[in-house]
C-alpha positions as CSV (number, residue, x, y, z in Angstrom):
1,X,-3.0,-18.7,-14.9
2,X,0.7,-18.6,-15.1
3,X,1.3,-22.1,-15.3
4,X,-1.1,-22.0,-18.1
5,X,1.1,-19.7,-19.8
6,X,4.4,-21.1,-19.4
7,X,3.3,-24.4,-20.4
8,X,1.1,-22.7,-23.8
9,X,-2.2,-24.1,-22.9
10,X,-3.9,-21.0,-22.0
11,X,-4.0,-20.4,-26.2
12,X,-5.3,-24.1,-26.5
13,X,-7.8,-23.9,-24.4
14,X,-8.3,-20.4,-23.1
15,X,-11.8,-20.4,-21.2
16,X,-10.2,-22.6,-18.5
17,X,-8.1,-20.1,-17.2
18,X,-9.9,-16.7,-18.5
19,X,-12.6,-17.0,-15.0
20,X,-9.5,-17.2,-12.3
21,X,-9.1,-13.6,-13.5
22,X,-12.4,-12.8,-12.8
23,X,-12.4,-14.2,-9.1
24,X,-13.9,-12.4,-6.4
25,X,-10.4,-12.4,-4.6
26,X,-8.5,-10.9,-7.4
27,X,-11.6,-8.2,-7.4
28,X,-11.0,-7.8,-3.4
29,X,-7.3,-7.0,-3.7
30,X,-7.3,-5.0,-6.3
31,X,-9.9,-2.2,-4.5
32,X,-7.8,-2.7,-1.4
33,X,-4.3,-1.6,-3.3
34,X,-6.7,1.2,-4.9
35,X,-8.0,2.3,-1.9
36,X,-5.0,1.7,0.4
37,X,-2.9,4.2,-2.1
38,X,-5.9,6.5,-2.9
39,X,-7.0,7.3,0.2
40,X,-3.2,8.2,1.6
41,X,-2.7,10.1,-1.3
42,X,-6.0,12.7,-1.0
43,X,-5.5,12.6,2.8
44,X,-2.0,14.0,2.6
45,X,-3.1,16.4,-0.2
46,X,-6.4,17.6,1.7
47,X,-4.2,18.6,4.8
48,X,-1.4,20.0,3.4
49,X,-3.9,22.6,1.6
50,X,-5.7,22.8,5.0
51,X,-2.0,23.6,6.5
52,X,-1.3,26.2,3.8
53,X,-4.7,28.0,4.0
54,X,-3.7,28.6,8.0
55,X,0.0,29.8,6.8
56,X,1.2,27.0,8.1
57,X,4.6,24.7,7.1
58,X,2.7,21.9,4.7
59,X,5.7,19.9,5.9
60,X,4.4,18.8,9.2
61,X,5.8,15.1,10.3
62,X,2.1,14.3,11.4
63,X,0.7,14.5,7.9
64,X,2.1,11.1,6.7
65,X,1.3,9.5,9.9
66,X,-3.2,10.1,9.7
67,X,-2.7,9.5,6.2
68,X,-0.9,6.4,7.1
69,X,-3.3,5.4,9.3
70,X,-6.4,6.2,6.9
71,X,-4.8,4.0,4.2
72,X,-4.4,1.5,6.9
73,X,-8.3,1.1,7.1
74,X,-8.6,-0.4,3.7
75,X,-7.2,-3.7,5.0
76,X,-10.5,-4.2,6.3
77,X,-11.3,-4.8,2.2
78,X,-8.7,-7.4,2.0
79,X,-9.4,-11.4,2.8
80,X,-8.8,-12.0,6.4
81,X,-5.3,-14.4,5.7
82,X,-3.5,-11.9,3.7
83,X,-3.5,-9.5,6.0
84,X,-1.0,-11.5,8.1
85,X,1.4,-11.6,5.4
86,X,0.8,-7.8,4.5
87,X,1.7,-7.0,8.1
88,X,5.1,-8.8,7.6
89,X,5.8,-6.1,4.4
90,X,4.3,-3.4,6.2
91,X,6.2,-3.7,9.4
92,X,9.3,-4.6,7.7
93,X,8.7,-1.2,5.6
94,X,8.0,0.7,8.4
95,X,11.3,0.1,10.3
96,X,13.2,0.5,7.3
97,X,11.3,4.1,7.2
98,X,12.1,4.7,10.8
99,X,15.8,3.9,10.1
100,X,16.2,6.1,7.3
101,X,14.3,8.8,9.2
102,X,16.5,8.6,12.1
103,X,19.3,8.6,10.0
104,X,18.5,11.8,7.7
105,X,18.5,13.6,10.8
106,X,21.5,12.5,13.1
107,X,20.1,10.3,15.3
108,X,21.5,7.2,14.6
109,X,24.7,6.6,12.5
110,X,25.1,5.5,8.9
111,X,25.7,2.0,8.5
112,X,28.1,1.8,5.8
């Protein structure tokens, strides 16, 4: 698709390239991003209002973490050799989380 619209040919002769965005993967990656940020999003909402009904601090470190874990269940969605390379990002993310984390509160110095 994007070669055929750097080189123009996708307005020559458009039905060539109008079914790859119709694919069944395209289909299978876009519910997995939908569901992978959906489902973290009403986890973390659902028990932070399950925190504040009890009076307690919505705040807790865990919350992210289930959420985290629930959203982590939609790779199942995804096509078995792009989860290997989403692994890469998501690790990569996750230390970069832990660092930051760590940093905000003392435990490891800033790195300038």
């Amino acid at each position: 698709l994007l070669a055929g619209v750097t080189n123009r040919k996708i307005f020559t002769r458009p039905m060539v390239y109008i079914p790859g965005l119709f694919s069944k993967d395209l289909f299978r990656f876009g519910t997995f991003v939908a569901v992978s940020g959906g489902s973290y999003k009403i986890v973390t909402k659902l028990l932070q209002k399950w925190l504040r009904e009890r009076g307690k601090d919505e705040r807790a470190w865990w919350i992210p973490v289930i959420a985290g874990l629930v959203a982590g269940l939609a790779s199942s969605i995804d096509e078995p050799n792009r989860r290997r390379n989403l692994l890469l990002f998501i690790i990569a993310r996750a230390v970069g989380s832990l660092v930051k984390t760590l940093n905000k509160h003392g435990q490891i110095p800033t790195i300038p």
